[in-house]
C-alpha positions as MATLAB code, in Angstrom:
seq = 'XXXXXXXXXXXXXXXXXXXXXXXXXXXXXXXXXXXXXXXXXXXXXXXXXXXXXXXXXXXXXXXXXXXXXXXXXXXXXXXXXXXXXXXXXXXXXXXXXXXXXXXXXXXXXXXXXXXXXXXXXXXXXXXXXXXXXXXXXXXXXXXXXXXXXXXXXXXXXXXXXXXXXXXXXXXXXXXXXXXXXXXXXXXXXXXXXXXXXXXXXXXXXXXXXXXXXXXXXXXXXXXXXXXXXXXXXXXXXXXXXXXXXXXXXXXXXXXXXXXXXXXXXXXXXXXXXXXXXXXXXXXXXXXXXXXXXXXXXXXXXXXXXXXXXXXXXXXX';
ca = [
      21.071  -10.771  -15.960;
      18.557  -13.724  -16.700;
      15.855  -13.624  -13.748;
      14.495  -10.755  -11.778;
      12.732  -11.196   -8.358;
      11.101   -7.629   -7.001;
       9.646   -8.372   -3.242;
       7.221   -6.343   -0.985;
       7.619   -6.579    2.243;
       4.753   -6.694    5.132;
       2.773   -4.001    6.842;
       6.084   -2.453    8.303;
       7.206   -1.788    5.130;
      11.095   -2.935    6.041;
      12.511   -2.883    3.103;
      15.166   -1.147    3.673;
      19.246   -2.091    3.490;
      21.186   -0.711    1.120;
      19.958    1.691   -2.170;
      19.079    0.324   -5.827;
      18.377    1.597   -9.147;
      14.533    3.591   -9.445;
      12.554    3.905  -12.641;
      10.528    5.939  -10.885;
      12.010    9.545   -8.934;
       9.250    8.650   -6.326;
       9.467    5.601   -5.226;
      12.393    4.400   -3.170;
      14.101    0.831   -4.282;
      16.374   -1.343   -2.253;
      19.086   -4.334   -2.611;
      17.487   -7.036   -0.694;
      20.247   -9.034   -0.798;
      21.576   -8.180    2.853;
      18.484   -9.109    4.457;
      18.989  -11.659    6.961;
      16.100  -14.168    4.895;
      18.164  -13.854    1.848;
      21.076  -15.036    3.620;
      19.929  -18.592    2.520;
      18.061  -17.715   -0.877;
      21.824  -16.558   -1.371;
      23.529  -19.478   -0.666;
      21.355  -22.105   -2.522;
      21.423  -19.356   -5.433;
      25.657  -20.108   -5.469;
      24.580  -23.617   -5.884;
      22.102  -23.396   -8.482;
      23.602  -24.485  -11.799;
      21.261  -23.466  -14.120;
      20.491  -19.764  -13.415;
      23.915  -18.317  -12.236;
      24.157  -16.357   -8.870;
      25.309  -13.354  -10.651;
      22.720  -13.454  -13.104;
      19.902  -13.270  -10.780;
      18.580   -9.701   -9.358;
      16.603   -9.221   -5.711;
      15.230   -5.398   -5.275;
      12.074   -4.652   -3.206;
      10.479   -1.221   -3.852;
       9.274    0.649   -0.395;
       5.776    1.605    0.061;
       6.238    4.188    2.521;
       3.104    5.974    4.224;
       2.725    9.054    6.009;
       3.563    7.192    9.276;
       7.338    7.199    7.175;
       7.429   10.869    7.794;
       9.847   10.487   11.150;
      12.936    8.825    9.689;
      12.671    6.810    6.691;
      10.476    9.033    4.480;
      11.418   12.271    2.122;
       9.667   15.442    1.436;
      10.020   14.150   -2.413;
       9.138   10.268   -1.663;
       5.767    9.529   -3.154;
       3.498    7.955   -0.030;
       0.310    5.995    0.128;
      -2.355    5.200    2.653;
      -0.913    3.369    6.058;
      -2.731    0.234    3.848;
      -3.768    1.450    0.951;
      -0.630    1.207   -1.361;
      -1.895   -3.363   -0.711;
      -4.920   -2.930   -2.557;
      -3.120   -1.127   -5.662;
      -4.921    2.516   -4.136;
      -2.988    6.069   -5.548;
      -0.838    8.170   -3.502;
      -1.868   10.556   -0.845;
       1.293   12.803   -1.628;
       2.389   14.879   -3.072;
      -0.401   16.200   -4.687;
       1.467   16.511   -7.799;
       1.984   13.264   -8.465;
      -0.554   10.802   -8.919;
       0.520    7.124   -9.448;
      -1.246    3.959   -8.337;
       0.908    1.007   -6.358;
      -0.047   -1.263   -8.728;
       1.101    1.394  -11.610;
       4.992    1.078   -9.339;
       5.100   -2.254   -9.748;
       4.110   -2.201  -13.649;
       6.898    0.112  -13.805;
       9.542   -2.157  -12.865;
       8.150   -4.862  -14.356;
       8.594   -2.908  -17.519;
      11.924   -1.681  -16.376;
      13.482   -5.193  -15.904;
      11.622   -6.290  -19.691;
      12.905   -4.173  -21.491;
      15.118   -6.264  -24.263;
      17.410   -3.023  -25.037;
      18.623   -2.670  -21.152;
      18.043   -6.241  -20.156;
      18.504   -8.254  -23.471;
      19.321  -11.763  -22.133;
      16.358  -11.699  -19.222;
      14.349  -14.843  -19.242;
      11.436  -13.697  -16.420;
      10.639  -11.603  -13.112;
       8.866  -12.575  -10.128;
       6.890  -10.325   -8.336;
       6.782  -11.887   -4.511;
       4.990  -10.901   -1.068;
       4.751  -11.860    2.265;
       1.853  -11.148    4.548;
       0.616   -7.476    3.263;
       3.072   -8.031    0.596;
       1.569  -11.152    0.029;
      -1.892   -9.872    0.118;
      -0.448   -6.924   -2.757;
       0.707  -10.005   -4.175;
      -2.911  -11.748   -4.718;
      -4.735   -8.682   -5.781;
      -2.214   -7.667   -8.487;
      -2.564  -10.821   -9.910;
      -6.108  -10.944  -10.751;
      -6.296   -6.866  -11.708;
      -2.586   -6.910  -13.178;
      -2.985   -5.561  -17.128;
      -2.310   -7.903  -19.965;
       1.431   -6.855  -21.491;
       3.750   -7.149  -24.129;
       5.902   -9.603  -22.445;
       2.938  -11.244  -20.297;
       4.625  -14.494  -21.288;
       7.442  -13.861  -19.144;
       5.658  -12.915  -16.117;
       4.399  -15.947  -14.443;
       2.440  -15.944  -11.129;
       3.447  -18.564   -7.949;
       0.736  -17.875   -4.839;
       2.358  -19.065   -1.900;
       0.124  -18.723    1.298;
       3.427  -19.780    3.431;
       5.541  -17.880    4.702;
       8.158  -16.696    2.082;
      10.773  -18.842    0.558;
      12.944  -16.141   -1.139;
      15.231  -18.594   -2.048;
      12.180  -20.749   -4.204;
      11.210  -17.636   -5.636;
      14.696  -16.425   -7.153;
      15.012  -19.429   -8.699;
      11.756  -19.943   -9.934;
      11.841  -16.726  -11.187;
       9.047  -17.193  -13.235;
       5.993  -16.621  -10.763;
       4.361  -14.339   -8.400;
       4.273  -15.617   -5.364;
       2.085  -14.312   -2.756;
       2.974  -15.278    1.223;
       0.579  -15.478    4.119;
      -1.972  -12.664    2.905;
      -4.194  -11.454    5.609;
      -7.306  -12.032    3.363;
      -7.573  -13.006   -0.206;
      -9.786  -10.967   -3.505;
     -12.411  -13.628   -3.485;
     -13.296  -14.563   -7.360;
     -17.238  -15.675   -6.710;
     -19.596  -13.519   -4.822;
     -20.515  -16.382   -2.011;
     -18.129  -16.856    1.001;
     -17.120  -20.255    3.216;
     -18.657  -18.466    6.392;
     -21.377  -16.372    5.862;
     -21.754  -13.098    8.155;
     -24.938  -11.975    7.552;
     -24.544   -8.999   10.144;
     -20.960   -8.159    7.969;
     -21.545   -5.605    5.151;
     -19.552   -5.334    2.046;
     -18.107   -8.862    2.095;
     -17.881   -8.953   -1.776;
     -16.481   -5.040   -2.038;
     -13.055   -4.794   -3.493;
     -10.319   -5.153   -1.631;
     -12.249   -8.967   -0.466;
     -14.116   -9.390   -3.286;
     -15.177   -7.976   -6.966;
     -18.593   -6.658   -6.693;
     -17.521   -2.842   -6.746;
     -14.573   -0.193   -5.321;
     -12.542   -1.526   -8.211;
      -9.261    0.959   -7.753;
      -9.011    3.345  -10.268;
      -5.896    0.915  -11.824;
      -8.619   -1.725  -13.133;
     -11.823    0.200  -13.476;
     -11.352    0.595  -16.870;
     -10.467   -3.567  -17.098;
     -13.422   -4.339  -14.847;
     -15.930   -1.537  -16.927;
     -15.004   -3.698  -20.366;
     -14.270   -7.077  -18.841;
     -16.748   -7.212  -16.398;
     -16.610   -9.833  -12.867;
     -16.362  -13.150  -15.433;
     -13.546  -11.472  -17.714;
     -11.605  -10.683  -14.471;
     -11.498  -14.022  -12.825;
     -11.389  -15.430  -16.983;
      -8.355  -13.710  -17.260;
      -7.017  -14.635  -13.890;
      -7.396  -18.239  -13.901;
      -5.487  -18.270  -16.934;
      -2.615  -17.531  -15.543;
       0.428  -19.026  -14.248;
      -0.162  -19.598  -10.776;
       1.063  -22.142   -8.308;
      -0.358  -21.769   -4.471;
       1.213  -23.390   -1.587;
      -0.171  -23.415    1.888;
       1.563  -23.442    5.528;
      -0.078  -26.181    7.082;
       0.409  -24.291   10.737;
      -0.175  -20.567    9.750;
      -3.295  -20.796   12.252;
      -3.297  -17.051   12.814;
      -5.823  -14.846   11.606;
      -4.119  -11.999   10.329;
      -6.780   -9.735    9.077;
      -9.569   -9.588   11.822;
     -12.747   -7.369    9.817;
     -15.563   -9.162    9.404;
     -14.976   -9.228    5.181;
     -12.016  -11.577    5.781;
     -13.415  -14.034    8.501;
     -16.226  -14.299    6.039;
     -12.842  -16.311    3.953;
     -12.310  -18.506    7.362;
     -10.557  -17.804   10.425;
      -6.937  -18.408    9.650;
      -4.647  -17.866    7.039;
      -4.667  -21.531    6.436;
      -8.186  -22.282    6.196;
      -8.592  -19.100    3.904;
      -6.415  -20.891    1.872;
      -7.804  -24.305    1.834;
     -11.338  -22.157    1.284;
     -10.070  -20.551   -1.792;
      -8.958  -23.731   -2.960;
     -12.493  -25.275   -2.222;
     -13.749  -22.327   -4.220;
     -11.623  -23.213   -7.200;
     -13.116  -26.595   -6.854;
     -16.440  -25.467   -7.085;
     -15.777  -23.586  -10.357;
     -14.797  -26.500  -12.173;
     -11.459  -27.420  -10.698;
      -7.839  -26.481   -9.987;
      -7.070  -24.197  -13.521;
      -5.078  -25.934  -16.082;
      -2.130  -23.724  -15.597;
      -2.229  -23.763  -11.204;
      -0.994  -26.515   -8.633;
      -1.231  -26.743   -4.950;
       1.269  -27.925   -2.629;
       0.322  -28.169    0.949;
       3.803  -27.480    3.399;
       3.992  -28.834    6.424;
       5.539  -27.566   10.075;
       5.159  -23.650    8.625;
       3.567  -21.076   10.555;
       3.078  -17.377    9.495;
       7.509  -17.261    9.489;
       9.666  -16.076    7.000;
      12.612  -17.529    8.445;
      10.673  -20.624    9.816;
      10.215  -21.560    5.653;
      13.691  -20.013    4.123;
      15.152  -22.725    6.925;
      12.646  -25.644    6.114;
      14.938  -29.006    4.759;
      11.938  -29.382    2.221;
      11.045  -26.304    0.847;
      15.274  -26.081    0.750;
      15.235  -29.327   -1.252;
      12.456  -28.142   -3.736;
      14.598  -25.334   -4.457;
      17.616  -27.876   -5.472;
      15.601  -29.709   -7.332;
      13.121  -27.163   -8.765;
      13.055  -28.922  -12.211;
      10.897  -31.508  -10.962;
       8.803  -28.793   -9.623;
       8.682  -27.420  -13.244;
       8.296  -30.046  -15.323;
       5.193  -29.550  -17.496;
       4.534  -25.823  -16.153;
       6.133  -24.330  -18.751;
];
């Protein structure tokens, strides 16, 4: 196996289709392959030359919450907060277990980099779309430096998902149509002067820091955080019709109104602190709305994919 792509779904937590490996007893892990918006990530995977079809792995770990309890949840699953497990937050249950979300996905990250099971992987990609997307975002700026940090890369996509982008890519988190974005400066695009907490964590840095980072954020401080984020690998593109707003609290419409002008805000922001960072680009989609399916089926996100080398070139 050469590439690794572990995706989180939304805020229905769907991840479900047929059972995978876990590194974790807790924490239930699925084959995403079957899912009806893989059925085209598939396809251009069997015609993608340079990473192999079989040599590319799709799992998405389940965040299940206490609403899980009828059906899809265990008495031995670990569970978080009906939103909590987005922002990185540790489990409500069971009480003798206490692991952070953003701890899971560290896990698995390790799992899939380690040289003695996996010797001949290249990269993973952690991916989201919509909460997963916002999970996405906010692990990438509070994520811990690790051995291998060279071979996790970061892609933000504020689209809908393009599965089939990310597996071959394979080399970035990608982040899709987040209801509201962890803000990097303390000022916001729309001011709400009425609207408390706007720069609070999970919308901002100023304080809440999850347990996860506190101990990054106590030595680091707000500068070292966004230092350390900018630095890294990370490639946003944006839906140029995801008009919907998502996330409705007064922190995130202090970001804009829509998921796209949140977007084209945080790029504004990025602007304002000296520029897009050496290591990021922007690409700007057009005829996407807040769809999965809608960007798996678009002819030019389809034809990036085919051609992702061009994409590439000079990001390494």
């Amino acid at each position: 196996m050469k590439r690794a792509v572990i995706f989180v779904p939304g805020k229905w937590r769907d991840c479900w289709t047929r059972g995978s490996f876990s590194p974790h007893p807790g924490i239930v892990l699925f084959n995403a392959r079957l899912w009806p918006e893989f059925q085209l990530a598939d396809e251009a995977l069997k015609g993608y030359d340079e990473v192999p079809y079989e040599d590319v792995s799709i799992m998405s770990p389940c965040f299940l919450t206490d609403l899980d309890h009828i059906g899809a949840a265990t008495l031995d699953n670990i569970l978080f907060g009906k939103t909590t497990w987005v922002s990185g937050h540790k489990n409500i249950q069971p009480t003798n277990i206490e692991i952070s979300a953003f701890e899971v996905i560290d896990e698995l990250i390790d799992y899939y980099l380690d040289t003695k099971k996996f010797p001949a992987l290249e990269a993973v990609v952690f991916a989201g779309h919509s909460a997963g997307g916002q999970m996405t975002q906010r692990y990438a700026a509070l994520k811990k430096d690790g051995k291998h940090e060279d071979r996790v890369h970061y892609w933000v996509r504020l689209v809908s998902y393009s599965t089939a982008t990310v597996a071959h890519f394979a080399k970035y988190l990608k982040v899709a149509n987040p209801g509201s974005l962890l803000w990097l400066t303390e000022d916001r695009p729309k001011p709400d002067e009425d609207c408390e907490d706007i720069d609070s964590y999970k919308y901002g840095l100023e304080d809440s820091i999850p347990a996860y980072a506190l101990g990054d954020a106590n030595d680091l401080g707000r500068k070292g955080l966004v230092d350390r984020f900018l630095e890294r690998n990370v490639h946003y593109a944006f839906g140029l019709l995801d008009h919907g707003a998502g996330d409705t609290r007064c922190q995130a419409m202090t970001q804009g109104s829509t998921h796209l002008e949140r977007g084209q805000n945080f790029m504004a922001m990025l602007d304002d602190m000296g520029g897009m960072p050496k290591n990021s680009t922007v690409d700007y989609i057009p005829g996407v709305t807040h769809d999965g399916n809608g960007m798996v089926n678009n002819d030019a996100g389809l034809e990036k994919v085919r051609h992702c080398k061009l994409l590439l070139s000079g990001l390494d």
